[in-house]
C-alpha positions in Angstrom: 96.0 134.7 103.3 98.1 134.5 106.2 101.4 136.9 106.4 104.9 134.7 107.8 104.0 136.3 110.9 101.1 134.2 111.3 100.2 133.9 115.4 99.7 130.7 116.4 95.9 131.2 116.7 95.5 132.7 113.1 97.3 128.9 112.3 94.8 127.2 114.8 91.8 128.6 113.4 93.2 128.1 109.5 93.8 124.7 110.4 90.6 123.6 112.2 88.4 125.5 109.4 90.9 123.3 106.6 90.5 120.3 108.5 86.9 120.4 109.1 86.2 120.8 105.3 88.6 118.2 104.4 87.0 115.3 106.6 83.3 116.5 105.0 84.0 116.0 102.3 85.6 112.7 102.8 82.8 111.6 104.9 80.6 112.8 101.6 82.8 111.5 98.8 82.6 107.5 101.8 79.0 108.2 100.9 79.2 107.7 97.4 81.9 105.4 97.1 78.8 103.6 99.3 76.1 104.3 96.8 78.5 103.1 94.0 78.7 99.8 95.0 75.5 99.7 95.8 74.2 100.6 92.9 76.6 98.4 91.0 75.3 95.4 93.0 71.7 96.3 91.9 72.4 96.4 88.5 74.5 93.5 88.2 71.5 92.1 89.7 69.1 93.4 87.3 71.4 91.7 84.0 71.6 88.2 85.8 67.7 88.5 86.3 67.0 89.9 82.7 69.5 87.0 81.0 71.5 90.7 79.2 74.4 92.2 79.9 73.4 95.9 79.9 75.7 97.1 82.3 79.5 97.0 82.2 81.3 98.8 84.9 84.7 100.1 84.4 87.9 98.2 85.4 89.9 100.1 88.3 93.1 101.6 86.6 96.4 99.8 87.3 100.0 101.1 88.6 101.9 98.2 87.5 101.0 95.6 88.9 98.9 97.6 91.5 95.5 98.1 91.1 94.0 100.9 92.2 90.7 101.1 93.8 88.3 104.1 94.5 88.9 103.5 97.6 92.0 103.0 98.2 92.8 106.4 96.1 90.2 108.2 98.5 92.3 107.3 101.4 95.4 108.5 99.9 94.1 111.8 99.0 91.9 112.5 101.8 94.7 111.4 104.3 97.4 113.5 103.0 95.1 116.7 102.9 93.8 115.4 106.3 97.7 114.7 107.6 98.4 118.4 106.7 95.4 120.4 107.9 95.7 118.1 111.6 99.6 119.2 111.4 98.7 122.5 111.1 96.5 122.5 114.0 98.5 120.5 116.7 101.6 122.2 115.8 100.1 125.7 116.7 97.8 124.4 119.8 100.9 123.2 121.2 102.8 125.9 121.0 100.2 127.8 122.4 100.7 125.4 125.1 104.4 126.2 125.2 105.1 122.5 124.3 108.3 121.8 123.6 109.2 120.5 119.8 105.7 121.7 118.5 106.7 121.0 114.7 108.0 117.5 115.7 104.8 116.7 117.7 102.5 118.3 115.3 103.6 116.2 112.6 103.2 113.0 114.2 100.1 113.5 115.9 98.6 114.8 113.0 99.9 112.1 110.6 98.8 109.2 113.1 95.7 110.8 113.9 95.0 111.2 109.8 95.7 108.1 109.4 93.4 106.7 112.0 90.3 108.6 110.2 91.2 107.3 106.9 91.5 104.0 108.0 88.6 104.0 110.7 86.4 106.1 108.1 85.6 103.3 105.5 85.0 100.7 107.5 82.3 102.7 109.6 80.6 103.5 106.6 80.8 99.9 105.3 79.0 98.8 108.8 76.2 101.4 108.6 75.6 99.6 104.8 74.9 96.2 106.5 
């Protein structure tokens, strides 16, 4: 897609476009993670009403002795992909910028400002659900 002389534009415009995609459909995937629970609440709800047990959701998979939660796989996923789009993008808008160490900078802005989504991202959508 993009030859290894790549201008730094070409990279800019690669990496907003990546990055753009990336934290739709994170925001989206937030959304359903949303109506999950919801729905799982409601239908708990329903069997405790009804005196059945009709519904059994599944248990969250375990690494050890880690268990792993949509969630917390969502923000692993969604954060690396956003980490490396956002690194794409600083790195080249700053050395269009002629800032020194782009690469260096790039990577760490990109990686704390990633991380700042995915950890920001859930709990906004948890508020909007209350």
């Amino acid at each position: 897609m993009l030859s290894e002389t790549a201008s730094d534009e070409e990279l800019l415009s690669v990496g907003v476009i990546g990055a753009v995609a990336t934290f739709g459909i994170f925001v989206y995937e937030m959304r359903n993670t949303r109506q999950y629970g919801a729905t799982v609440g409601r239908l708990n709800e329903l069997d405790t009403r009804l005196g059945i047990r009709l519904f059994d959701p599944p248990e969250s998979p375990t690494l050890g002795p880690i268990r792993v939660r949509q969630l917390l796989a969502l923000e692993l996923v969604y954060g690396a992909a956003l980490a490396a789009w956002l690194y794409l993008v600083f790195w080249s808008a700053l050395d269009l910028f002629g800032v020194p160490w782009p690469r260096l900078l790039g990577a760490v802005i990109g990686t704390g400002v990633a991380a700042a989504i995915v950890v920001a991202a859930p709990r906004a959508v948890a508020a909007t659900a209350s």
